[in-house]
C-alpha positions in Angstrom: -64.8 -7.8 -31.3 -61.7 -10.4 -30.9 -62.3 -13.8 -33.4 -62.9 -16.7 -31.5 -60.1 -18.9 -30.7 -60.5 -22.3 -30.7 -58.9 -24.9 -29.0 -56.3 -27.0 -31.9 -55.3 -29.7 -29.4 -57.9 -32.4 -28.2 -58.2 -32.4 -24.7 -61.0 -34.4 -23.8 -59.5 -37.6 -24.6 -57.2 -36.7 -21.5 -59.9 -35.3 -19.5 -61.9 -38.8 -20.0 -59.1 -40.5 -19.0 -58.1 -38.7 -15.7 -62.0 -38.9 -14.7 -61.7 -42.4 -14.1 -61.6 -43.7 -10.4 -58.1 -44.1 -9.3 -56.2 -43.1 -12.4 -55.0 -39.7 -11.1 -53.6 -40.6 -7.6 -52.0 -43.9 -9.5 -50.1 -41.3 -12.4 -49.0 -38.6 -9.1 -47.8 -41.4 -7.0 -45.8 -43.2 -10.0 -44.4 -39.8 -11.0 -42.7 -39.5 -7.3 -41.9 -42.9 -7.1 -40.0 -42.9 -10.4 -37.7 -40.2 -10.0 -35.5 -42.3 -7.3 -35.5 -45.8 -9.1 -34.0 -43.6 -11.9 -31.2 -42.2 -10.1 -29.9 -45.5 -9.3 -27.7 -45.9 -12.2 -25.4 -42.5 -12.2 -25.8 -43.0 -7.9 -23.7 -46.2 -8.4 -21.4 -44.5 -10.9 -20.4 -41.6 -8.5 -19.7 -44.2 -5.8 -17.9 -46.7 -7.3 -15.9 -44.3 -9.1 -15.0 -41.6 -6.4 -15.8 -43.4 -3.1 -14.2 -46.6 -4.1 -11.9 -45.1 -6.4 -12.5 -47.5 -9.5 -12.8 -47.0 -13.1 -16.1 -46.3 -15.0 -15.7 -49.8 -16.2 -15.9 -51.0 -12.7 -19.1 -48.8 -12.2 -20.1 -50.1 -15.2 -20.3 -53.7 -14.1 -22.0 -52.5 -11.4 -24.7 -51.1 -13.8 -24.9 -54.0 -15.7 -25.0 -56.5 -12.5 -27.7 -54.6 -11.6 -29.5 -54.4 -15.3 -28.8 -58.4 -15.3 -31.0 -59.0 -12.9 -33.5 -56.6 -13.3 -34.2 -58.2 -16.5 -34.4 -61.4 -14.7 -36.5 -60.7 -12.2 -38.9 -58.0 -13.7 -40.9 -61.2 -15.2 -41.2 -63.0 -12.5 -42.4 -60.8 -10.1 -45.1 -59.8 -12.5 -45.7 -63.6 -12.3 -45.6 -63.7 -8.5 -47.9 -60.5 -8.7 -50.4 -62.4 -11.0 -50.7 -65.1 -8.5 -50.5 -63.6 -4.9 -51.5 -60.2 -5.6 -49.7 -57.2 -5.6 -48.6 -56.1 -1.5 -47.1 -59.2 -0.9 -44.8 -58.5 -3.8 -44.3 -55.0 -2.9 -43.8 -55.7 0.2 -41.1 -58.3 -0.5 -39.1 -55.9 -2.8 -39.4 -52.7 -0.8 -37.6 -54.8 2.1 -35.0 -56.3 -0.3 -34.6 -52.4 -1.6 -33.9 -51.7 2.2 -31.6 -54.0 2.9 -29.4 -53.2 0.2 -29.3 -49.6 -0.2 -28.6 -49.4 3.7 -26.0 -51.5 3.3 -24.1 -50.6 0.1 -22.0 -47.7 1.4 -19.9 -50.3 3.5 -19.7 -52.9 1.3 -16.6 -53.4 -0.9 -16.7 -53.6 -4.7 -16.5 -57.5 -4.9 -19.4 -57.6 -2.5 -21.4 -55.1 -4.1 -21.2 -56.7 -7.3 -23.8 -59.4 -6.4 -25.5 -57.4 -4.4 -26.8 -55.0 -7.1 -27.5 -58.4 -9.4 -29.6 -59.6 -6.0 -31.2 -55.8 -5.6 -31.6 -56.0 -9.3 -33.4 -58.9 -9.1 -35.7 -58.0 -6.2 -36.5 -54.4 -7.6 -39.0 -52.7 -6.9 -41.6 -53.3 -9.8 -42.5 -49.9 -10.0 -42.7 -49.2 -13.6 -44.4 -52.6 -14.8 -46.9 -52.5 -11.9 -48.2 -49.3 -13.0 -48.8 -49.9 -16.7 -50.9 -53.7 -15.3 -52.5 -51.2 -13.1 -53.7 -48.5 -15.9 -55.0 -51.6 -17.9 -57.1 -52.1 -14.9 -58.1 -49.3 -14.3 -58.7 -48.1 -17.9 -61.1 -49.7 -20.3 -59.1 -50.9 -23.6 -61.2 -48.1 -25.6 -59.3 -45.1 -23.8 -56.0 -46.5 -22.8 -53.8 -44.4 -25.2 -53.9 -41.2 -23.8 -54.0 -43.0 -20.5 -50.4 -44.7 -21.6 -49.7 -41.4 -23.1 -49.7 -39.8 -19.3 -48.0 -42.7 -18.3 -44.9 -42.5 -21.2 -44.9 -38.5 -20.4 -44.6 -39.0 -16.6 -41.5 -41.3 -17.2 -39.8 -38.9 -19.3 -40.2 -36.3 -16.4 -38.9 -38.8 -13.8 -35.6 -39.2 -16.1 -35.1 -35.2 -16.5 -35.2 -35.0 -12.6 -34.0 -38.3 -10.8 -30.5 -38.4 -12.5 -29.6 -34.4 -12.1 -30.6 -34.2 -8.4 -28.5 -37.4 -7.8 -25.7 -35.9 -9.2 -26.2 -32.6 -7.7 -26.7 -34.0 -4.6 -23.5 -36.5 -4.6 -21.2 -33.4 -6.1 -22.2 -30.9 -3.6 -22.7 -33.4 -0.1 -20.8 -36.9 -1.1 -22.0 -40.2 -3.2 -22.2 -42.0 0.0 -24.9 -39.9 1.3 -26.8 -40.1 -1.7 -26.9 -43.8 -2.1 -28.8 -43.3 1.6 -30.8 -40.9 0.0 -32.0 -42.6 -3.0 -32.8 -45.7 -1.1 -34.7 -43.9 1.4 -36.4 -42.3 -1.6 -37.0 -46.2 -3.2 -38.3 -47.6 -0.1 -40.7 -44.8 0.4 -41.8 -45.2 -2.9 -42.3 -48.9 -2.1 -44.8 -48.0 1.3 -46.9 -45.6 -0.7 -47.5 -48.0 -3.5 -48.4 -50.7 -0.7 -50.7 -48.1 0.9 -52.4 -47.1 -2.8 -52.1 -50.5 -3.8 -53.8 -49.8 -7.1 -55.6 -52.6 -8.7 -54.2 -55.3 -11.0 -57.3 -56.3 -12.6 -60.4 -54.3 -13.3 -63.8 -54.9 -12.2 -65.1 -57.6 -14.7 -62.0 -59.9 -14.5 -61.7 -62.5 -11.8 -59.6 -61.1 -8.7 -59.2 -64.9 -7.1 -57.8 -68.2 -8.5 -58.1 -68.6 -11.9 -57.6 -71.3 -14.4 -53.8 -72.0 -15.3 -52.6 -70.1 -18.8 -50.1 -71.6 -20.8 -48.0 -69.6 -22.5 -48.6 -70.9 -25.7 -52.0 -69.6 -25.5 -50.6 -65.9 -24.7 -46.4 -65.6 -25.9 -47.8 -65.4 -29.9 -46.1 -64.2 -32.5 -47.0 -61.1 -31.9 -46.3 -60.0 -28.5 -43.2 -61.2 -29.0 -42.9 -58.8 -31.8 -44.0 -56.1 -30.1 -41.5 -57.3 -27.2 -39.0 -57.1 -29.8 -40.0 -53.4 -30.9 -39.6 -52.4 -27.7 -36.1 -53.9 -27.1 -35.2 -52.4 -30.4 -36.9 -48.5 -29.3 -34.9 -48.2 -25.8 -31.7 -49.4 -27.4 -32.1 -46.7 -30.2 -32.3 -44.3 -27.0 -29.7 -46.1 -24.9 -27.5 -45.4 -28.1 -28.7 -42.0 -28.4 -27.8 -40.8 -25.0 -23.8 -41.5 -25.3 -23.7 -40.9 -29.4 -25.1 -36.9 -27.8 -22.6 -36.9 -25.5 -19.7 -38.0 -28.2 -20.7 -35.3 -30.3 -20.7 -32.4 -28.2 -17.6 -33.6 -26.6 -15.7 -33.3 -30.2 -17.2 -30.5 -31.4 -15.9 -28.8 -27.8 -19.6 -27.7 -26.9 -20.0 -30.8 -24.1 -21.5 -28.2 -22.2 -24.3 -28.0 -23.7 -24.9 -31.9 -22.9 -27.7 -31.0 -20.5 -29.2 -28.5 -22.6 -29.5 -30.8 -25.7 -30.9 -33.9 -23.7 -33.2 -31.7 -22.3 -34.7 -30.1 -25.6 -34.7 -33.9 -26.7 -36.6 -34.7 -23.7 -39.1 -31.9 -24.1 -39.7 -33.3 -28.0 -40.7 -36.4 -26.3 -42.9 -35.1 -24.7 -45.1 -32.9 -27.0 -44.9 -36.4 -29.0 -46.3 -38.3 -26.1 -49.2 -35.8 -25.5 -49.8 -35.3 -29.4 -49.8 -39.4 -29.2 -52.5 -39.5 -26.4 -54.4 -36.6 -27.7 -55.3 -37.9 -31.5 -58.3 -39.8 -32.6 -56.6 -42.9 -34.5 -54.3 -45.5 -32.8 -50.8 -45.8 -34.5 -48.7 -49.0 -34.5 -45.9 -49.6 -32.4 -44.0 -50.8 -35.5 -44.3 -47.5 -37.2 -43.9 -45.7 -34.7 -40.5 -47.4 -33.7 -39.7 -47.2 -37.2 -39.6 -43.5 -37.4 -37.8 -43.4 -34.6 -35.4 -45.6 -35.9 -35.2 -43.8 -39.7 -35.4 -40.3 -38.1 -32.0 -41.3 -35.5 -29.9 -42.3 -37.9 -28.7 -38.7 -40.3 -28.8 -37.1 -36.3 -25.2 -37.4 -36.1 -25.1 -34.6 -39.5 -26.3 -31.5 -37.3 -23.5 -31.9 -34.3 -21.2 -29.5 -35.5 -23.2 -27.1 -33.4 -25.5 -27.9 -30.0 -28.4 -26.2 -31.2 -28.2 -27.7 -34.9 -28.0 -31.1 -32.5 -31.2 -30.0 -30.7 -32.8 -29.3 -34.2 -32.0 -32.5 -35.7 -33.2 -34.3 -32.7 -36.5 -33.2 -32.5 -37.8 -35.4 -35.0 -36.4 -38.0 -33.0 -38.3 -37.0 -30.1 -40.5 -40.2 -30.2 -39.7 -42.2 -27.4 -42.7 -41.2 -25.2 -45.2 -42.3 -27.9 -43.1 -45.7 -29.0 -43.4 -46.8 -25.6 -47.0 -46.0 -24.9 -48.0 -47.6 -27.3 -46.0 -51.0 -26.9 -47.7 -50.7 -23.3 -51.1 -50.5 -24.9 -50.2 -53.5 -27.6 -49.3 -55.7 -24.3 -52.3 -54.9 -22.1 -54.5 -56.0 -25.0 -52.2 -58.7 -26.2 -52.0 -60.8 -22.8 -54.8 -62.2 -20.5 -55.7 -60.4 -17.8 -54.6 -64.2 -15.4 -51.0 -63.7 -16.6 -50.7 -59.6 -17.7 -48.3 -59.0 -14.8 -45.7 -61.6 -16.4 -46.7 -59.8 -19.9 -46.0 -56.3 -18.6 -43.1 -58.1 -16.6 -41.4 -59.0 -20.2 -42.0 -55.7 -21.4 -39.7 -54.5 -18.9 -37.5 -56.6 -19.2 -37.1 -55.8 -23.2 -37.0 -52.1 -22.0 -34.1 -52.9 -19.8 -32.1 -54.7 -21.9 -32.8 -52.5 -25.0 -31.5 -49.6 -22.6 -28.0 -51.6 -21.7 -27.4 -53.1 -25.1 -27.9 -49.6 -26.9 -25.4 -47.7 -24.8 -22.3 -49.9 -24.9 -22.7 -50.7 -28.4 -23.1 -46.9 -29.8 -20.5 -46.4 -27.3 -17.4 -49.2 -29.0 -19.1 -48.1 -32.8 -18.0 -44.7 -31.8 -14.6 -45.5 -30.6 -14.1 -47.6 -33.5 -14.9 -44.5 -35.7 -17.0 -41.6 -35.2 -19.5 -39.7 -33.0 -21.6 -39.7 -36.0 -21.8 -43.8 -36.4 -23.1 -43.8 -33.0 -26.7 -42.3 -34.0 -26.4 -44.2 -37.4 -25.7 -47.8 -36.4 -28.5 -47.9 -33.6 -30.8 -46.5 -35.7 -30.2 -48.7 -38.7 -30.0 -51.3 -36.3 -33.7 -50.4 -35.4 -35.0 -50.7 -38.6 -33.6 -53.5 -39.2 -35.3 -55.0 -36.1 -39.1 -53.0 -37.8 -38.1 -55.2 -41.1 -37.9 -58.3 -39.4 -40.8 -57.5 -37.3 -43.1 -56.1 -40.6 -44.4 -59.7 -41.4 -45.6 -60.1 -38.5 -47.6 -57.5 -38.3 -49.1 -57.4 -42.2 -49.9 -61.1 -40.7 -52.2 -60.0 -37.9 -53.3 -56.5 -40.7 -54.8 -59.4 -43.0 -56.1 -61.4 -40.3 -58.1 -58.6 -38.8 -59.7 -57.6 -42.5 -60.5 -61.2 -43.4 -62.7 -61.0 -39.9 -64.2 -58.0 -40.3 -64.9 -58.5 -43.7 -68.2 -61.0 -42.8 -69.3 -59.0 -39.8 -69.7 -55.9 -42.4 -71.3 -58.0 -45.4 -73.6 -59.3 -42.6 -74.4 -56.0 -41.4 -75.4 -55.0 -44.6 -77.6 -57.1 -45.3 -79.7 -57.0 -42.5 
């Protein structure tokens, strides 16, 4: 008779998690609705550059228009989501995402430079609205692996939404798929309007509530973990174009693809290993090995698969951001998490522009190499500055739950 095999992974943490009411349909829906909203950036690129005939630095202050006020805006619609619900908002950026993706292909590139900041601006809040939504949909006990889904079906939106834009602008034209993509956005938009997933869960007020001030909710530590996550995406910003640097001077860029994608995939598995364990890690550490494990990357590019080797221990993006989701759904209020998860955004965002422009001049000012090393010191230099902090709230939480155990024992 065959041994019996047993299962190693821990399912059922998933399994409890996709039970609940409306956490499924919100996870399928977010998946479709993310794979446009992250084809926008190389979209832009392909038309400024070959339609318009500019430079990449052109396209590039396109990008960054278009980051700028993203970054601005992302809080602020979380804000305007806390205190007029969600359609109005969505309903409001989906027509703003109309306007200006029907109109882009005739604009000309002083034109379209404010217009991105505008459509940046009036994004749709795709991405923030669904990590408010799995805090209310998810009670704060089994929100990991819920996070978890949420970090995984992000990385699969970026492995799809920027390859079909670009083989869809290379084989029709770039014009055609900046109609595409915005049809794509605004659809996105109507669905979420028709789900229109909740932004508070059953046992928090859905009406007026009392005024929070920020002081009560912007503490110490949500700014640190705010600051962890800025520090995270701008490792991986920086990652992305030190890859690309490598390959390119060892004479394997094509293998670019390839790597990202085995990259990708380590992600992943980290993401589901992160959902799938019984203990809850911090976003600090987790960051911090990101950080640590970017840095000697740049050592295994004299080859694309010693690349893809060295970057799997990397491969923690997935898990770093799920769980700076889960630190900011149990950090803020539930009157003001849509600003919260707003801000989180906005530090994803930024971390994302900063860390690609600044592995990208380290590099010209040196070597591929630097480009993995300075953003990932540069990380860990952020987890050093953040570590007080966080030993802060460690001692705080022991000094409480010191009494409740003595008092438990000796009852």
């Amino acid at each position: 008779m065959a041994p019996e095999v047993r299962t190693v992974v821990n399912l059922k943490p998933y399994r409890q998690a996709l039970a609940l009411p409306g956490l499924r349909s919100l996870l399928l829906v977010s998946v479709l609705a993310r794979i446009p909203l992250t084809a926008t950036g190389v979209t832009l690129t392909f038309y400024v550059v070959l339609d318009l005939g500019r430079g990449y630095g052109a396209a590039g202050l396109v990008g960054a228009a278009s980051t700028v006020g993203a970054a601005l805006g992302s809080p602020l619609l979380g804000r305007l989501v806390d205190r007029r619900g969600l359609r109005p908002v969505l309903a409001l950026t989906t027509v703003a995402e109309a306007v200006f993706w029907a109109s882009a292909p005739t604009l000309s590139y002083p034109v379209l430079l404010p217009a991105a900041f505008l459509a940046g601006l009036l994004a749709l809040p795709v991405f923030s609205v669904v990590r408010q939504s799995v805090a209310a949909l998810v009670p704060a006990e089994r929100r990991r692996p819920a996070y978890a889904l949420d970090s995984m079906s992000v990385e699969l939106s970026f492995m799809v939404g920027p390859a079909l834009a670009v083989a869809l602008a290379t084989a029709i034209s770039p014009r055609t798929t900046l109609w595409a993509v915005g049809a794509g956005i605004v659809a996105s938009g109507v669905a979420f309007w028709l789900l229109n997933p909740p932004t508070r869960s059953a046992d928090e007020p859905a009406g007026p509530h009392r005024k929070v001030s920020r002081r009560e909710w912007l503490t110490p530590r949500l700014l640190a973990v705010l600051a962890v996550s800025l520090a995270a995406t701008l490792v991986l910003g920086g990652t992305d174009v030190a890859v690309v640097a490598v390959l390119r001077a060892s004479g394997e860029v094509g293998w670019t693809g390839v790597v990202l994608a085995m990259w990708a995939v380590a992600s992943l598995v980290g993401g589901f290993a992160y959902g799938a364990v019984s203990r809850s890690f911090s976003p600090l550490a987790l960051m911090a090995a990101l950080s640590l494990c970017t840095i000697p990357v740049g050592l295994g590019g004299s080859h694309w698969w010693l690349l893809c080797l060295a970057l799997v221990p990397a491969g923690r993006s997935a898990p770093t951001i799920a769980a700076t989701s889960d630190a900011v759904s149990r950090l803020a209020p539930a009157g003001v998490r849509g600003e919260a998860m707003g801000l989180h955004g906005s530090a994803v965002t930024v971390g994302i522009a900063v860390g690609a422009p600044l592995a990208g001049a380290v590099i010209d000012a040196s070597a591929p190499l630097w480009g993995f090393a300075v953003t990932g010191a540069i990380g860990a230099l952020v987890a050093l500055v953040v570590l007080p902090v966080e030993l802060r709230h460690r001692r705080e939480t022991l000094g409480e739950a010191a009494p409740a155990e003595l008092a438990a024992a000796t009852t």
